[in-house]
C-alpha positions as CSV (number, residue, x, y, z in Angstrom):
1,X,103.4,109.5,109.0
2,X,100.0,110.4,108.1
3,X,98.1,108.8,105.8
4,X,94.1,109.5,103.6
5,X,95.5,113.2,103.4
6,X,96.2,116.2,101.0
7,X,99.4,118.2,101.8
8,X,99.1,121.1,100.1
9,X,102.7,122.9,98.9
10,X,106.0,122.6,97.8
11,X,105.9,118.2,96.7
12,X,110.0,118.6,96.7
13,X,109.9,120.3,100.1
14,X,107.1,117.6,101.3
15,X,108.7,114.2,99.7
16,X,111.7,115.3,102.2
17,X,109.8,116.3,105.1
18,X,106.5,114.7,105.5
19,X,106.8,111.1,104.0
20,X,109.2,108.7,105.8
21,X,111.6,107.1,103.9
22,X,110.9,103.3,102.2
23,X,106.9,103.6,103.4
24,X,105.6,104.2,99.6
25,X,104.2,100.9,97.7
26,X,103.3,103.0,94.5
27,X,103.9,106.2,93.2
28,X,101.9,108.1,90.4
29,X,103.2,111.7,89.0
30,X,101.8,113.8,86.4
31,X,104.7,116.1,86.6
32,X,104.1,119.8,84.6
33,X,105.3,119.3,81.0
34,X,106.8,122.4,80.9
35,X,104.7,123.2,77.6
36,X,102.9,126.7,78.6
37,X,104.4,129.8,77.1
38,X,101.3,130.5,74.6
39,X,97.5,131.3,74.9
40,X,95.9,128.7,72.2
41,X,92.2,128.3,72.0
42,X,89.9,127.5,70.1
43,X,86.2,128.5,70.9
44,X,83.3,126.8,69.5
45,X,85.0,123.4,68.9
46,X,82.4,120.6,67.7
47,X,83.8,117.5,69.3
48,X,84.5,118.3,72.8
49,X,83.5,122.0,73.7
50,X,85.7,125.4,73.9
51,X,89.7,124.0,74.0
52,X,92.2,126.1,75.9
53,X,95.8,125.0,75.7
54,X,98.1,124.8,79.2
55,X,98.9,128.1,80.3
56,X,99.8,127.9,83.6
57,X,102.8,129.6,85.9
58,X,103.7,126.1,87.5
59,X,104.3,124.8,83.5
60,X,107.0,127.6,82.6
61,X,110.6,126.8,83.3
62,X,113.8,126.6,81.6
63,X,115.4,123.6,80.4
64,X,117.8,123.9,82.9
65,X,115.4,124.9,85.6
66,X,113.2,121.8,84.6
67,X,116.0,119.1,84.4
68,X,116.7,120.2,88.1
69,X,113.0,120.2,88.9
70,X,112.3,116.6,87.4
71,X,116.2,115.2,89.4
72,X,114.5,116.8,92.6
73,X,111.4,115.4,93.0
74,X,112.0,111.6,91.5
75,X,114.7,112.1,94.3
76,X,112.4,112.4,96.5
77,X,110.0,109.4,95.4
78,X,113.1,107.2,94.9
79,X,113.9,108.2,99.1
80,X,110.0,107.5,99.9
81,X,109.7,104.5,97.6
82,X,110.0,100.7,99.9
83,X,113.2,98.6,98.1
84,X,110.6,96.9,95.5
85,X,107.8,99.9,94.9
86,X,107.2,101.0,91.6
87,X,106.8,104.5,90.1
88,X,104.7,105.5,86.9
89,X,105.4,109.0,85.1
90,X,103.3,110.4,82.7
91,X,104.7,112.7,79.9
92,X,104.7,113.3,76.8
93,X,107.5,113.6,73.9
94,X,108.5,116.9,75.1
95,X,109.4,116.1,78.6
96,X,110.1,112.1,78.2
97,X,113.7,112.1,77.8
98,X,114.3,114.2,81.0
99,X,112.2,111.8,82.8
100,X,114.0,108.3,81.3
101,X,117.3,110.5,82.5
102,X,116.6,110.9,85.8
103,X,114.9,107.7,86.4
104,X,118.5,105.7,85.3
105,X,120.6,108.4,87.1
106,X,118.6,107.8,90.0
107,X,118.9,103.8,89.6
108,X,115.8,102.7,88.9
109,X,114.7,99.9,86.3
110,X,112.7,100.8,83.5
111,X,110.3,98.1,82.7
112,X,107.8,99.6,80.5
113,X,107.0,103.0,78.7
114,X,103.2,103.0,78.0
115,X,101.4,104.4,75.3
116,X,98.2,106.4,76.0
117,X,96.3,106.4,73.3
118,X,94.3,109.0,73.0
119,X,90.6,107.8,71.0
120,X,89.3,111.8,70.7
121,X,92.4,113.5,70.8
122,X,92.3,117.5,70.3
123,X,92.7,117.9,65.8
124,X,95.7,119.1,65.0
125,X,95.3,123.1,65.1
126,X,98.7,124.3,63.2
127,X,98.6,121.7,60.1
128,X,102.3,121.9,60.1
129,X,102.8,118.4,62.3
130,X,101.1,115.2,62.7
131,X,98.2,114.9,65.1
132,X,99.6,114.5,68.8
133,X,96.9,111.6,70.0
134,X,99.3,110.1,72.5
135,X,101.0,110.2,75.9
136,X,103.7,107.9,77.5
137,X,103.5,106.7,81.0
138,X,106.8,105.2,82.2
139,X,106.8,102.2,84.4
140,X,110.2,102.0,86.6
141,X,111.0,99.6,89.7
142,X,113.7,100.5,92.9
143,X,115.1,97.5,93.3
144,X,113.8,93.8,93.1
145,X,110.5,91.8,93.6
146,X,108.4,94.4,92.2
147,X,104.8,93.7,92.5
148,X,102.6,93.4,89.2
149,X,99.4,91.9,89.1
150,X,99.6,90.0,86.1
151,X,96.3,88.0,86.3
152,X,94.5,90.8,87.8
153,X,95.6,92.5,84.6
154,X,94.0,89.9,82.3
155,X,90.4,90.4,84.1
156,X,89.7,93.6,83.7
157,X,91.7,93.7,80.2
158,X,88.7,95.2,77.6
159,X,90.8,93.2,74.6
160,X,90.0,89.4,74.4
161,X,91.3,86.6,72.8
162,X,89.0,85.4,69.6
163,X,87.2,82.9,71.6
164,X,86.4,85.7,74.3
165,X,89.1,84.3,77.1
166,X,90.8,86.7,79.1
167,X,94.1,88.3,77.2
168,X,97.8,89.7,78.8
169,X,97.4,93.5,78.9
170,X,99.9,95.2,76.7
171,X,101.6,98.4,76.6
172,X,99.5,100.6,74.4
173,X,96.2,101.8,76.1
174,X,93.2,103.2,74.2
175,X,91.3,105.7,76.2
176,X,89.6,108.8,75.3
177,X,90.3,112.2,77.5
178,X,88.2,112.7,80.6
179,X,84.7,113.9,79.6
180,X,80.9,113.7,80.2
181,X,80.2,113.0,84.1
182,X,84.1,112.4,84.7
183,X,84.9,115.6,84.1
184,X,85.1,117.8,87.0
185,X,84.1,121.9,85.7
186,X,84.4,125.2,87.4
187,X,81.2,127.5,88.2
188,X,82.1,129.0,84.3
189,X,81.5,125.6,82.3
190,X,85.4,125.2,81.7
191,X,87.4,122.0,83.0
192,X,88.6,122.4,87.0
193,X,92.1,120.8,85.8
194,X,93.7,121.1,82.6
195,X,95.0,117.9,82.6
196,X,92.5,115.2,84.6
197,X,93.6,112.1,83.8
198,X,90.9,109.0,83.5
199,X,90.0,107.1,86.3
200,X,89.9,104.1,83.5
201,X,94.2,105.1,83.5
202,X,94.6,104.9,87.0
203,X,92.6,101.9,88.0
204,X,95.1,100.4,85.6
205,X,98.2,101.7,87.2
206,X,97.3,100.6,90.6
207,X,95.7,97.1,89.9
208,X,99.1,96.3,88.6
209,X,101.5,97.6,91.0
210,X,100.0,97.6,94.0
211,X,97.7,95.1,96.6
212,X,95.1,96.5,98.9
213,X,96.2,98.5,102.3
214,X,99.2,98.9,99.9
215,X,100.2,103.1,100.4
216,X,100.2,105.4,97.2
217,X,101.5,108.7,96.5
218,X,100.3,111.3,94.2
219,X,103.3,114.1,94.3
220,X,101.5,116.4,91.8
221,X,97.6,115.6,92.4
222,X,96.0,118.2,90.8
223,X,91.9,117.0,90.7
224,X,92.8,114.0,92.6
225,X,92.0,111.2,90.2
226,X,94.7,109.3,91.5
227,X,93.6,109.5,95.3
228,X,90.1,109.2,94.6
229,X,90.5,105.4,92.7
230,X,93.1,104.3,94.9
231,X,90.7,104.9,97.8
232,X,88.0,103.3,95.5
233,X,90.4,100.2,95.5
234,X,90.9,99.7,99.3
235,X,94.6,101.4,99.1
236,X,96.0,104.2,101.6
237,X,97.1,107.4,99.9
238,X,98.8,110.3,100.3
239,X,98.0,113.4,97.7
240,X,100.9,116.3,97.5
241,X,98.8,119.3,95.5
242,X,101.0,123.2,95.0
243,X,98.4,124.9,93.6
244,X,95.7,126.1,96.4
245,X,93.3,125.7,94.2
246,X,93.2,122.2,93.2
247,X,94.0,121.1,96.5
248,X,90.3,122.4,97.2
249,X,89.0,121.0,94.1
250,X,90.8,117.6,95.4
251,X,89.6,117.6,98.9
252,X,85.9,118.4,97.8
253,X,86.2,115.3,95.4
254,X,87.3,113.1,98.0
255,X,85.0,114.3,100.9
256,X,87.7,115.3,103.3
């Protein structure tokens, strides 16, 4: 099995193909939500530039379609995943019970459902609901002995104790959306990828589930975030990326 490398297509097709079964340490998705459908924007905005809501082909599916889409592809991570690696799914509200479904069909152990909290979320555009400044990431185990990093944790852990000491991490994370430097933009000024997570989210995520040499998968990689810190951090990794596009954007971010 290859490893350092982009695959570029089909991450069900690949999962099956490519990666061998019981070789994956850690696994990080950021699965579509399956929230495009409208064209929202909103030009001039004040605190973080021009906003353009998810509009994408690969976000557009029916519930059906996307219950069969999520079973598919955790399928596939469950097969790659060694007997004590951990996955972590990010989603929000509108896609989190789907996940939590599969993940317990599928017989994995739920340990922990993260709160991203956003600290410049988008306003609220509509004034008809509460302003959506969160995302979940869930944290589920195959099987036993699951690595977690629990005094690695504590070090880099930006909350302290009142006498300054080191504190446990919890389960509620307060980071602001990728901006400034972080942000990778097209040659028009607009973000590259809709939905770049922080590096700051993933250094997280693989500090605590994984040791170095360890191997982690990125089924959906979009900008590559999660392949770029995990090389950062002295892991292998292997990105899966559908859309040609980002796979190029990816690949030019990681200097391959």
């Amino acid at each position: 099995m290859k490893k350092n490398i982009i695959y570029q297509g089909d991450c069900i097709e690949i999962l099956n193909k490519k990666i061998d079964a019981k070789s994956i340490d850690l696994v990080f998705a950021d699965p579509p939500y399956n929230l495009s459908g409208n064209a929202l924007k909103w030009k001039g905005n004040k605190t973080g530039g021009d906003w353009y809501m998810v509009n994408e082909d690969w976000d557009k599916m029916t519930d059906k379609e996307y219950l069969q889409f999520t079973n598919d592809w955790i399928a596939g991570c469950h097969q790659a995943l060694k007997d004590n690696g951990s996955i972590y799914v990010s989603c929000t509200h509108h896609n989190l019970a789907e996940i939590m479904m599969v993940l317990k069909k599928l017989g994995f152990k739920i340990n922990n459902v993260i709160i991203w909290q956003k600290t410049n979320a988008m306003p609220n555009m509509t004034k008809r609901v509460f302003t959506h400044s969160i995302e979940f990431i869930v944290w589920a185990v195959k099987g036993k002995n699951w690595k977690f990093n629990y005094e690695d944790l504590k070090k880099i852990n930006p909350d302290k104790q009142k006498d300054g000491s080191i504190k446990q991490m919890r389960d509620v994370w307060q980071l602001p959306l990728v901006q400034g430097k972080e942000r990778l933009r097209g040659a028009n000024g607009r973000a590259a990828h809709p939905t770049q997570k922080p590096e700051e989210l993933l250094r997280r995520v693989i500090i605590a589930s994984s040791n170095k040499g360890d191997m982690v998968l990125d089924p959906f990689l979009g900008s590559g975030t999660t392949a770029f810190v995990a090389k950062k951090l002295g892991r292998d990794w292997i990105g899966i990326e559908k859309n040609e596009t980002f796979a190029k954007l990816s690949k030019l971010r990681l200097h391959i």
